[in-house]
N, C-alpha and C positions, 0 to 999 in steps of 0.2 A: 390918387397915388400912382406913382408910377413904377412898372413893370421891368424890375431890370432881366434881362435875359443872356442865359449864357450859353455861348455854341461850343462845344470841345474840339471843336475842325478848324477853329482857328490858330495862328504859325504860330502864336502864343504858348498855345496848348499842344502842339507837335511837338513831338520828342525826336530829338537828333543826335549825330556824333560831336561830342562838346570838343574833337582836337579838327574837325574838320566841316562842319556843317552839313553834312550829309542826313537825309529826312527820307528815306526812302522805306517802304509800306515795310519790312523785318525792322529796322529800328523804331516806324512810329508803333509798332503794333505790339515790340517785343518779345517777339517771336523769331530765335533764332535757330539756323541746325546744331543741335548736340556739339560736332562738330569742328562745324568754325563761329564761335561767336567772336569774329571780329567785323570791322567796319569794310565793305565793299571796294568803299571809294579810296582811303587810305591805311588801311592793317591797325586800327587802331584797335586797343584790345578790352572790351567790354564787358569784361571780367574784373578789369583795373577801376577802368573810369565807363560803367556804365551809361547810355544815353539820356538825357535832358531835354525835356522844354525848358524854353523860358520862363515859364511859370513853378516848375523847378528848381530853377537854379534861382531865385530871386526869391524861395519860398512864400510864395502866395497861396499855395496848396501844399497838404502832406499827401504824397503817393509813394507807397512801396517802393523801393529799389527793386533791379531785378536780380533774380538770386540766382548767382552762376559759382561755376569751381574755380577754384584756384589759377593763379593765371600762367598761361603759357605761351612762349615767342608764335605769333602765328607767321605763318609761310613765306609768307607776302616778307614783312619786316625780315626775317631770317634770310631769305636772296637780297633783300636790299642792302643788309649789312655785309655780306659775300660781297655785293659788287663792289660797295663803298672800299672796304680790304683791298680787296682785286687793284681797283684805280688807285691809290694810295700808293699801293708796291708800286706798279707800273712807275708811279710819279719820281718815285726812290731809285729806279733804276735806271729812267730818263735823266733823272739829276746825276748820279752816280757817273754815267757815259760820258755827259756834259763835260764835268769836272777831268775825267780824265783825258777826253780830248786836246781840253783847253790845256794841261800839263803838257801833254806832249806838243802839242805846237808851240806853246812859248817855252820848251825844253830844244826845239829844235831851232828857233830863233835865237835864244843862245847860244846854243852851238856856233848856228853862222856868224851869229856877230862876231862870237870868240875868235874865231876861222880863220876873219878878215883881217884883225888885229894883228895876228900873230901866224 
């Protein structure tokens, strides 16, 4: 008969961030600070969408979820959405210049053509 054998250290069996793949020893071990339980690599928030193995997320095993509070914007996502705002307006007020530039020179092109006519 033969011995099947199962290691838990295999990527299988690592638990990561399911929006970014990130496997680093707080998310495989579950072990976060109070804190910030979000994701290192990109603010994902683990409170929401807690980390997964593979073997998780395809249920071939039942394990606990981890049990955290209520979720809240973490930091990281909160200046990214600042900056994303930030550049937006910027884009709005680039266009805005644009537009009025363009008025006033074909405003003054009119003019001289008018000029010339008459």
């Amino acid at each position: 008969m033969t011995a099947i054998r199962t290691i838990q250290s295999t990527s299988i069996h690592r638990r990561m961030c399911v929006r970014c793949g990130f496997d680093g020893r707080g998310v495989q071990e579950g072990v976060f600070r109070q804190g910030e339980p979000w994701c290192p690599n990109c603010g994902c928030d683990f409170r929401r969408r807690p980390p997964l193995s593979y073997a998780e997320m395809e249920g071939l095993y039942d394990e606990a979820f981890i049990s955290v509070q209520p979720a809240a914007a973490s930091p990281r996502r909160a200046r990214q959405a600042r900056r994303m705002l930030r550049r937006r307006f910027e884009r709005c007020l680039a266009a805005i210049f644009v537009l009025l530039v363009s008025f006033v020179v074909a405003g003054h092109f009119i003019y001289l053509g008018l000029s010339m006519i008459g």
